[in-house]
C-alpha positions in Angstrom: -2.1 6.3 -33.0 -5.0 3.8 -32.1 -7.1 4.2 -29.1 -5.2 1.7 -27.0 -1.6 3.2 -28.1 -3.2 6.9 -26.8 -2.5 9.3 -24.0 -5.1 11.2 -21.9 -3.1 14.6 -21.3 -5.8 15.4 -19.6 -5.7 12.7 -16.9 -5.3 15.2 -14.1 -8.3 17.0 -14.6 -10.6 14.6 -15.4 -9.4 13.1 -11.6 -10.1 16.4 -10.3 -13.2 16.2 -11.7 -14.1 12.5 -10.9 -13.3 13.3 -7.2 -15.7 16.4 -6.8 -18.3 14.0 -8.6 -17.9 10.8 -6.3 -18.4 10.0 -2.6 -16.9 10.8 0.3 -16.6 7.9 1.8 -15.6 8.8 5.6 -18.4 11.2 5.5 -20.8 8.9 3.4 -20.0 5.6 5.4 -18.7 7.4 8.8 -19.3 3.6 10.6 -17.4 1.4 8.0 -14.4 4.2 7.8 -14.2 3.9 12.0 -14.2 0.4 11.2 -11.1 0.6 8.8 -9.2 3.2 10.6 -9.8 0.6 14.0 -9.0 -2.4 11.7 -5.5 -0.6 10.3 -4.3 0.9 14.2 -4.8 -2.7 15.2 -2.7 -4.3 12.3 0.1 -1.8 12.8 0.6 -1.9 16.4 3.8 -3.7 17.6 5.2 -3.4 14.1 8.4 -1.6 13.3 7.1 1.4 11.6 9.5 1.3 9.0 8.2 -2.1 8.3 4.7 -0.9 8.0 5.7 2.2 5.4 7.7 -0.3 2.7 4.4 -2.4 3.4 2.3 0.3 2.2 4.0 1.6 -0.3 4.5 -1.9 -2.1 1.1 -2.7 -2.2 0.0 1.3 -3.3 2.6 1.1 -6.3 1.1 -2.5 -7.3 -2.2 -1.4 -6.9 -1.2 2.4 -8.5 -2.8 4.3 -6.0 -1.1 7.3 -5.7 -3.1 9.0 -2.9 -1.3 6.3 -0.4 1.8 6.3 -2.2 2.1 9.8 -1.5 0.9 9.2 2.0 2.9 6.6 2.7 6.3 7.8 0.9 5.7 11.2 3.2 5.2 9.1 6.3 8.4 7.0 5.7 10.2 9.9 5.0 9.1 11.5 8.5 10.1 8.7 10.2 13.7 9.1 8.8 13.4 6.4 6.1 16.4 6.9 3.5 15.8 8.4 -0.3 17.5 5.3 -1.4 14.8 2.7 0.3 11.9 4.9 -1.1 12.9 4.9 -4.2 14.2 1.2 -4.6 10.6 -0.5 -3.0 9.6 -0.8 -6.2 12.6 -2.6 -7.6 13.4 -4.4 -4.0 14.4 -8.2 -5.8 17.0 -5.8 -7.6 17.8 -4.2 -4.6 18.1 -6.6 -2.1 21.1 -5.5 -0.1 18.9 -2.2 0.8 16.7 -4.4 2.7 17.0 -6.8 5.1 15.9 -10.3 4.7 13.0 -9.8 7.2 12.2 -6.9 5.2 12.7 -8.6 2.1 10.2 -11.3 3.3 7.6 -9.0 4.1 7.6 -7.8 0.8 7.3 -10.2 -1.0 4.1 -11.4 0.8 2.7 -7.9 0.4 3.3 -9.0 -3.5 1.7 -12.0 -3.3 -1.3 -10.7 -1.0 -1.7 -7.6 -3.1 -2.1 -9.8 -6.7 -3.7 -12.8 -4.8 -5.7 -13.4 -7.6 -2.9 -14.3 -10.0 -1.5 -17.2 -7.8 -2.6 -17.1 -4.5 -0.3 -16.9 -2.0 2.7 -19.4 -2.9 4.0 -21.8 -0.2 7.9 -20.7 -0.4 6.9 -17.2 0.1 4.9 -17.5 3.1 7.1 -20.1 4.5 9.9 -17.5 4.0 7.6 -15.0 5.7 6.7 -17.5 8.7 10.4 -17.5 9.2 10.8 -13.9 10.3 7.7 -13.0 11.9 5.8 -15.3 14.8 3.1 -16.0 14.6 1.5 -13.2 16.0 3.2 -10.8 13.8 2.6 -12.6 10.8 -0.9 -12.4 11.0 -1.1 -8.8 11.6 1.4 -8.3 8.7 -1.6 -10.1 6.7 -3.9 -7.5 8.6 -1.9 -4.9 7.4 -1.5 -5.8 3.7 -5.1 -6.4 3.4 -5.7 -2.9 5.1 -3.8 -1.1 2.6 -5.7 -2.8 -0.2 -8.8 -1.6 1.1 -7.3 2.1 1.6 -5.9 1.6 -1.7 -9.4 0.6 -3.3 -11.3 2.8 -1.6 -8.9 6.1 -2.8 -9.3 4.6 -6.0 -12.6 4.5 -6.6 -13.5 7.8 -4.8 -10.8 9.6 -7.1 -8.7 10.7 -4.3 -5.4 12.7 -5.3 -2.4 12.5 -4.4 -1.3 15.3 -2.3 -4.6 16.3 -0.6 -4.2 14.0 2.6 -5.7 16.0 5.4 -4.7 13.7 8.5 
């Protein structure tokens, strides 16, 4: 097997390690995480809260955070969100009679938000988000997106694991 075709077995410990190794960043940067944790309570409020989970978890599975995804799957789940939802998010254009359009909508602008890099964010799909959400909402939909994508970056590159949330 070449070095690109391989498997670290050992993935789970060296992220165990990594994490006791790197920063913690609420304690290291105390002002910036305030910041965040402000900046994400102000893009959630008003949305559905279901709306806000499938939000979350989209953009933690493209970005394969698992910290959040954990998180967030846990939160959705608390909320009453069904099995089925959970485990479809990732699959949604497969599944589309799970979610609703509005749903649907949002979701695919997490997508495009999330992997802006690739193409920006097409015209149809924020068109098609535009048409669900006001104005209002829309923008703190793109508030949310882009605070999950820092959550997600930031438990990525302090090696947080999944499981070890301690809100």
């Amino acid at each position: 097997m070449n070095a690109t075709n391989s498997f670290n077995f050992n993935s789970a410990t060296n992220t165990q390690a990594a994490e006791a190794t790197r920063t913690d960043f609420a304690k290291a940067a105390p002002k910036a995480f305030r910041a965040l944790v402000g900046f994400d309570a102000a893009a959630r409020a008003g949305l559905d809260p279901a709306l806000v989970e499938l939000i979350q978890i989209r953009s933690s599975l493209i970005n394969n955070c698992a910290y959040c995804l954990h998180m967030h799957t846990n939160d959705a789940r608390k909320a009453g969100e069904s099995e089925d939802r959970l485990h479809l998010v990732a699959v949604w254009r497969e599944a589309r009679h799970f979610f609703t359009p509005k749903e649907q909508a949002a979701l695919a602008l997490t997508e495009a938000v999330t992997r802006i890099a690739d193409a920006g964010v097409p015209d149809a799909v924020y068109a098609e988000a535009a048409a669900h959400f006001d104005e209002a909402e829309l923008a703190q939909v793109i508030a949310l997106i882009c605070t999950i994508n820092t959550w997600n970056r930031v438990a990525l590159a302090t090696a947080k694991r999944a499981g070890t949330d301690q809100r």
